[in-house]
N, C-alpha and C positions, 0 to 999 in steps of 0.2 A: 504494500500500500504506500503510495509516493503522496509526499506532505504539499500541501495547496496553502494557496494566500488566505486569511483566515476571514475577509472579506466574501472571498469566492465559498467558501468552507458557510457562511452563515448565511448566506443564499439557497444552497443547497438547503441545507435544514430546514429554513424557513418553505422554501415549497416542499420539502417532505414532509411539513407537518400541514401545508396545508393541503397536501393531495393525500394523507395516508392516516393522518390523525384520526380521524372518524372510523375509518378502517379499523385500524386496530385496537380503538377504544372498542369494539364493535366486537371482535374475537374473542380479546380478551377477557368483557364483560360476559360472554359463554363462557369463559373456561372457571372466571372466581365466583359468578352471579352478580344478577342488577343491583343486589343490596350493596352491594360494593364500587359502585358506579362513582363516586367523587374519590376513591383511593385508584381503582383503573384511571382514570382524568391525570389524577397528581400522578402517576406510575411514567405516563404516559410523557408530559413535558417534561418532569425532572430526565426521565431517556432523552429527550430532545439536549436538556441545557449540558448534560452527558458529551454530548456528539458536539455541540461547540465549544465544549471542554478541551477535548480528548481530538478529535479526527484534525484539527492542525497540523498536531504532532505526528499524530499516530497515522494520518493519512485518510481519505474515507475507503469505507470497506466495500469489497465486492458485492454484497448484497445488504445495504444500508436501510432498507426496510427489517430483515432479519436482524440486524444488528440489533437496534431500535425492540424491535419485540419482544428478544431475549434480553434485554435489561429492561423493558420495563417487566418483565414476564417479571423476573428475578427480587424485581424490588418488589413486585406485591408477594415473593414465598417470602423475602426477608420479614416483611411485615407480618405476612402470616405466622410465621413461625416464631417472630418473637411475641405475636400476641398468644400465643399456646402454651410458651416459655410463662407468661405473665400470668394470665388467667387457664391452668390446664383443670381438661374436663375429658369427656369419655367423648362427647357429641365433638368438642373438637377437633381431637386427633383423628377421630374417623371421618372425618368432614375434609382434614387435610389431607389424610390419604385419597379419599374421592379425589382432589383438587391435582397431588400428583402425579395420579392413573392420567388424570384427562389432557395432561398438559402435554403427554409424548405427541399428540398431534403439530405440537406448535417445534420439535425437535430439528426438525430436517426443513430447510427452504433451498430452491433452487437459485442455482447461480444468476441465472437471469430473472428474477422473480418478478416484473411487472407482470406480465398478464397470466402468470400461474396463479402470480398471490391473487391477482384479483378474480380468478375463477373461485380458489380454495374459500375467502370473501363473502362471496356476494350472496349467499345463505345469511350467513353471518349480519351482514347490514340491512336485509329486509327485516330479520328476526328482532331487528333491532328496532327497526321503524315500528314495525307494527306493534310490538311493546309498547314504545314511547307513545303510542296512539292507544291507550288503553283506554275507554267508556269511564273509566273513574279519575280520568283526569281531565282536567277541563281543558277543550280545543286549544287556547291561547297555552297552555302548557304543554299537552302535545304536540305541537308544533315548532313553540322555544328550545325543548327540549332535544326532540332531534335534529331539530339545525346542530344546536349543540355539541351535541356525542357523534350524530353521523354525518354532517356538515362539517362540520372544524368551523362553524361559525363563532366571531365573537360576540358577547355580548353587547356591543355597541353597533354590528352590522344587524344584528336579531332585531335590535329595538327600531332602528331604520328600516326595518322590513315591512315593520308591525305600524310607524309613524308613531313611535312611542318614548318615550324617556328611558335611558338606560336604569337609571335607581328601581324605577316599577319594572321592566324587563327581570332585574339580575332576583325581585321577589316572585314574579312569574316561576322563574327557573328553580327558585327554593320551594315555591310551594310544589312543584311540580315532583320533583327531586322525594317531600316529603311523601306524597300521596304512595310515591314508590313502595316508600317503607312500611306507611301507615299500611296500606291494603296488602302487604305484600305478592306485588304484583313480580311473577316469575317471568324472564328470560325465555321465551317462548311464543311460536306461530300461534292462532286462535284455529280453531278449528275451522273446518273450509263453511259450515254455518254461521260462522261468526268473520269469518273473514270480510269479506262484501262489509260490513258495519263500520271499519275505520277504514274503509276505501276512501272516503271524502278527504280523512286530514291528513292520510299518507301522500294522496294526490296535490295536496295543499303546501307541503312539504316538499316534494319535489318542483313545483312549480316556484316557490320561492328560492331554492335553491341554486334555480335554472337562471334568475332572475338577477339573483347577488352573483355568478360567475358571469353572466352575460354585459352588464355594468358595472362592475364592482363599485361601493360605497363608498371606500377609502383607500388608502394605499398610493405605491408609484403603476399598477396596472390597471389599465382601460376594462381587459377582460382578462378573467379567470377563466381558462379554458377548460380547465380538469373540470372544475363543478359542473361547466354548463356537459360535459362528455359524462360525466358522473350521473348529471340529473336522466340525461335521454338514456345511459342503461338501465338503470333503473325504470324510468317508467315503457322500455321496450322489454323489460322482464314483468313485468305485471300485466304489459296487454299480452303478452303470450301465453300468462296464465288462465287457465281454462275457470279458474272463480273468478279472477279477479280482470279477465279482459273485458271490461264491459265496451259501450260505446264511447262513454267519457275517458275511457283510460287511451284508446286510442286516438279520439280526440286532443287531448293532451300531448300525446307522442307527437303527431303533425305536427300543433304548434311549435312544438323544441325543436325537432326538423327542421322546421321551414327557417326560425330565427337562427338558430345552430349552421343553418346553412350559409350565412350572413358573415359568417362571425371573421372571419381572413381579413375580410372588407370593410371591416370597420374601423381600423388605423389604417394609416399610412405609413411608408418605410422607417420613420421616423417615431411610429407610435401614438400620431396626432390622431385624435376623435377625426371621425369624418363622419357628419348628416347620411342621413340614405338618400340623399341627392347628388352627395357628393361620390358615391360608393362605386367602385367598377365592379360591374355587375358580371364581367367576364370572370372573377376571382370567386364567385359563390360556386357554394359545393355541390355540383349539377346526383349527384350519386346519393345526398342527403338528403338535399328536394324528390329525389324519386322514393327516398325510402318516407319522405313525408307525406307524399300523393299514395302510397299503399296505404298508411294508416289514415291518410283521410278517408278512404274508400271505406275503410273500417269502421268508422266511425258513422258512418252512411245506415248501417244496422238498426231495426228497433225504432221505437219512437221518442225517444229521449233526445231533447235539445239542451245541453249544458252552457255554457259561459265558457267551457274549453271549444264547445265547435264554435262558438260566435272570435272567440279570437283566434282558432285556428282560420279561419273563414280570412278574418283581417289579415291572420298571416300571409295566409294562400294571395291574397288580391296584391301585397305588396312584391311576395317572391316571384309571382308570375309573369309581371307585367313587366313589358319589354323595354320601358322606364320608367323613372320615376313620372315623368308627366305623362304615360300613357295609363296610369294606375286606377284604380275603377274606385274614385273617392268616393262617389256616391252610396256606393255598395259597403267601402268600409263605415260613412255615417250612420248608413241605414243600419249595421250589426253594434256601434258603438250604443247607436240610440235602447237596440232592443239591450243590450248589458245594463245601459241606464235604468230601464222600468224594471227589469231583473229585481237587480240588486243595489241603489243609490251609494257611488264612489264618489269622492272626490277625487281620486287618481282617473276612473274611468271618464270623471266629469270632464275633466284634462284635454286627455286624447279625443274626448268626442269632439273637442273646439279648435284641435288641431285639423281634423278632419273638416270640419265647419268650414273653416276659413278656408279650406282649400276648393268648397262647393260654394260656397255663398258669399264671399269673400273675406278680405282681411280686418275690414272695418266690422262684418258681423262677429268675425271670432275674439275680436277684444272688445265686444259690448258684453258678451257673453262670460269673459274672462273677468272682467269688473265686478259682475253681478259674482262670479266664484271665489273672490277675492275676500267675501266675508265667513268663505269657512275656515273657521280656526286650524283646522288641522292641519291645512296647508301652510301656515304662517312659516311654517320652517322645512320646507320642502321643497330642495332647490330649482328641481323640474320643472314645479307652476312660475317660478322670477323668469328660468332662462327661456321657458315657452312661451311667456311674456316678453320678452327683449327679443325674443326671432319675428312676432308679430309685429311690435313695433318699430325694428328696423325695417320692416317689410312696408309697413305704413310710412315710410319717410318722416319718423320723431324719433331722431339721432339722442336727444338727448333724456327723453322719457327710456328708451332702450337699453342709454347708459347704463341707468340707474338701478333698472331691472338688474341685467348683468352682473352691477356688483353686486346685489341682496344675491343672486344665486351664489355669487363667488364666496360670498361671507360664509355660504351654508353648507359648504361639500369639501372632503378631505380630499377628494379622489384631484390626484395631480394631473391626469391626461386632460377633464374637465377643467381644472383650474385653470389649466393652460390655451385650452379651447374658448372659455369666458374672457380671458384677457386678450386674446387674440380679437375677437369682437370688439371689446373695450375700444383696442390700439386701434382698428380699424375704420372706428366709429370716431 
């Protein structure tokens, strides 16, 4: 193992924890049980702070995902076994042999381990979800919860998912955490009767997920590609399942598709945000959009209309059209509208005046954005200032647009955006 600059060595880490953290929170949690879910968590980083410890010197190892698992495997027997040391009983030492019968599966990893590990997985992190989606814990915690453990989400990207505060988030996540304990809810599939019942917030789950790699929140990157890759295996292993393919599930999959398809085209050599106006359309993944038209076709089944086919719908109208100004706006207002009487968003509220403006013009979409302007929740939600400062650079009020511009620039860590708002600023 040859020694790297310790800059280059903390990069690494950092995307291995955020492509594999959840993973192996995920494993692991099978091997000691969910009741031990915040010592897997700590097991898990203190392996990370390990690795930018240690792999400068020592170099990184051939399979740095194994590396990682066997030390956090290791810190949760140390733990175990000094709490047996501490408090011994009959129920623990047989509880600890259970724990290291089961662990010889986690022994042997292949040299190459990306897409073995993530076959040997992906048990692992449904069983995971669908857990975290237990009927005794309430939606906004089921949902926290597996961003959490099977996301590697933080608690400040969770609370911007939610349009939330992170203090009420990180009690979200406790309450959620305790319900665990309280109900002792076990590490296990529901039965395929019960499956179908947390379809809703698994699906909710992955759709956020898709959502934060697709623009990430914060950080030096535009997009997370592992998540949004992450989110479409997942929900293309749930429409394959025979309980759980419903029509929304494939639904869903089109949309990640058709956006997933997108995704090359959305910086520039450089890493700059580029508009879907700006996008070359020659760079989208013509093989993803095919895999996104099977599962629309899928979704065609049964008589169920979801909110996944109305924005797959919006997908399909943007990925198909042969540009941006050939794009069938009308069609994408008409599906914003019906999401509107749906289910009343203000994010939805948003995009429909985007779409507005593009039918009715740019004068009706910022009467409309005025009258949106008194819902609170938006107050601090960068999207509604800088969809506001595209409008009204559009409308020729340079200096109304400004101003927009900065309130977005005040309100997003994400530097690709920061950099894209200032760039407007400068040009304005």
């Amino acid at each position: 193992m040859a020694s790297q600059p310790s800059d280059q060595i903390h990069l690494s880490v950092d995307h291995l924890f955020r492509r594999r953290a959840g993973q192996m929170i995920a494993t692991l949690t099978r091997i000691f049980g969910i009741e031990r879910l915040d010592q897997v968590e700590d097991a898990v980083q203190e392996a990370m702070v390990r690795a930018l410890r240690l792999w400068p010197h020592q170099g990184v190892p051939g399979n740095p995902v194994a590396w990682l698992i066997q030390v956090a495997k290791n810190l949760m027997l140390d733990g175990l076994r000094r709490d047996r040391r501490l408090h011994p009983s009959t129920d623990k030492m047989g509880e600890m042999d259970e724990i290291e019968d089961s662990i010889e599966s986690l022994r042997h990893f292949p040299a190459e381990a990306d897409a073995a590990f993530a076959n040997e997985i992906r048990d692992d992190q449904l069983q995971m979800i669908f857990t975290c989606c237990h009927p005794m814990i309430p939606e906004d915690g089921q949902i926290a919860l597996t961003l959490k453990t099977v996301g590697g989400f933080s608690v400040s990207e969770i609370a911007r998912a939610f349009l939330s505060q992170e203090p009420a988030m990180a009690k979200t996540l406790a309450r959620a955490k305790q319900r665990l304990r309280e109900f002792d809810i076990k590490l296990e599939m529901p039965r395929p009767d019960k499956l179908a019942l947390r379809l809703e917030s698994v699906l909710k789950i992955v759709y956020l997920m898709f959502n934060e790699g697709y623009s990430a929140l914060e950080g030096e990157e535009l997009v997370r590609t592992d998540l949004c890759h992450e989110a479409i295996r997942l929900c293309e292993l749930l429409a394959g399942h025979p309980v759980t393919g419903a029509p929304k599930v494939h639904a869903l999959g089109a949309l990640l598709l058709f956006q997933g398809a997108r995704l090359k085209a959305r910086c520039d050599a450089a890493g700059e945000l580029l508009l879907l106006s700006e996008q070359d359309r020659s760079l989208w993944d013509r093989a993803m959009i095919k895999r996104g038209l099977y599962q629309l076709r899928k979704s065609a089944s049964g008589d169920e209309i979801s909110d996944y086919h109305l924005e797959a719908e919006i997908a399909s109208c943007h990925t198909l059209a042969a540009s941006f100004e050939a794009t069938d706006w009308p069609r994408v207002l008409d599906c914003y509208e019906e999401l509107l009487n749906r289910k009343p968003s203000p994010v939805v509220a948003l995009n429909r005046i985007v779409a507005l403006a593009k039918v009715d013009g740019v004068e009706a979409g910022l009467a409309e954005l005025n009258r949106l302007a008194e819902d609170r929740t938006l107050r601090n939600y960068y999207p509604f200032y800088a969809a506001r400062g595209e409008l009204l650079r559009e409308a020729g009020k340079e200096n109304e647009a400004v101003e927009a511009y900065q309130k977005a620039l005040s309100l997003t860590s994400s530097e690709p955006i920061r950099r894209f708002l200032m760039k407007r600023i400068s040009d304005l």
